[in-house]
C-alpha positions in Angstrom: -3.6 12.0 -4.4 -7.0 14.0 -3.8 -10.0 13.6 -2.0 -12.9 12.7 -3.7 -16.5 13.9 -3.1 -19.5 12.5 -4.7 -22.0 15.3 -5.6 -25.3 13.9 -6.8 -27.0 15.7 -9.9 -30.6 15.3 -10.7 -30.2 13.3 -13.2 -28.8 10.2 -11.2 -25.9 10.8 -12.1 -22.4 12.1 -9.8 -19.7 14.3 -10.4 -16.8 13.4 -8.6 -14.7 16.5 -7.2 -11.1 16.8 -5.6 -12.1 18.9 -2.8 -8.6 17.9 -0.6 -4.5 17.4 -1.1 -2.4 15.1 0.5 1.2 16.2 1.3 4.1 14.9 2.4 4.7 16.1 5.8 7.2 18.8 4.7 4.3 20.0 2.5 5.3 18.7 -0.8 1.9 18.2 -3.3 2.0 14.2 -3.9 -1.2 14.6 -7.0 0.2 14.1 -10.1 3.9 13.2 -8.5 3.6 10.2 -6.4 6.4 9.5 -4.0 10.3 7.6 -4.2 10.2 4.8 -2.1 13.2 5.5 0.9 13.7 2.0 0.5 13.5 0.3 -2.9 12.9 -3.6 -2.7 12.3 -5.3 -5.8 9.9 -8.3 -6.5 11.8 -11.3 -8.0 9.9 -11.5 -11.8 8.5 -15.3 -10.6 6.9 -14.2 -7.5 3.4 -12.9 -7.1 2.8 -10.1 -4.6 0.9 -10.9 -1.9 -2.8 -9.3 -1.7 -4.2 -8.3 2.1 -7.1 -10.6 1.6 -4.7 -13.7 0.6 -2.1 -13.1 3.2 -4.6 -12.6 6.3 -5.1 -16.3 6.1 -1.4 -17.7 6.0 0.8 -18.9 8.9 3.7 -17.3 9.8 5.5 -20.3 7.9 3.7 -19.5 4.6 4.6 -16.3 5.1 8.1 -16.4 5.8 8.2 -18.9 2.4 5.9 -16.9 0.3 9.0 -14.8 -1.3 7.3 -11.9 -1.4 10.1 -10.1 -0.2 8.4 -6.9 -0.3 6.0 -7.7 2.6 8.6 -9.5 4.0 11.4 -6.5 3.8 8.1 -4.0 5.4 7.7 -6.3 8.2 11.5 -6.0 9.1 11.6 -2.5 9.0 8.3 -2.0 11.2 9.2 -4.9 14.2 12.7 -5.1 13.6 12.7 -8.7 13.3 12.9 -11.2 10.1 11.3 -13.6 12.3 6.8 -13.8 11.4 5.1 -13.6 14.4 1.5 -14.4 14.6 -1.0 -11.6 15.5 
């Protein structure tokens, strides 16, 4: 992933210009690469990922039941706890 900089012309127009890397912290160039997950969790084909702006208004219950189990399996890992607390 780069860094982006607008640069006005005179025209109105921009040019857009990758002026920074991102790297892994063992320096590895991510652009053009991406990253392996460490942990792979897949979506079940009938459940739609939830989006930040949906899930900021669901209860803990909603979000236990939403089946996302991608949010669900990132939660875990970060609080160690399957249990949804409220902020």
């Amino acid at each position: 992933m780069s860094g982006l900089n607008e640069f006005p012309l005179s025209d109105g127009s921009v040019l857009l210009l990758a002026t920074q890397e991102w790297l892994t912290p063992n320096g590895r160039v991510i652009w053009h690469q991406g990253l392996a997950p460490d942990i792979e969790v897949a979506l079940p084909p009938d459940v739609a990922p939830l989006l930040p702006a949906t899930e900021r208004d669901l209860t803990p219950a909603q979000l236990q039941n939403s089946g996302d189990v991608q949010v669900l399996r990132a939660l875990e890992l970060l609080t160690g706890s399957t249990d949804v607390q409220t902020p």
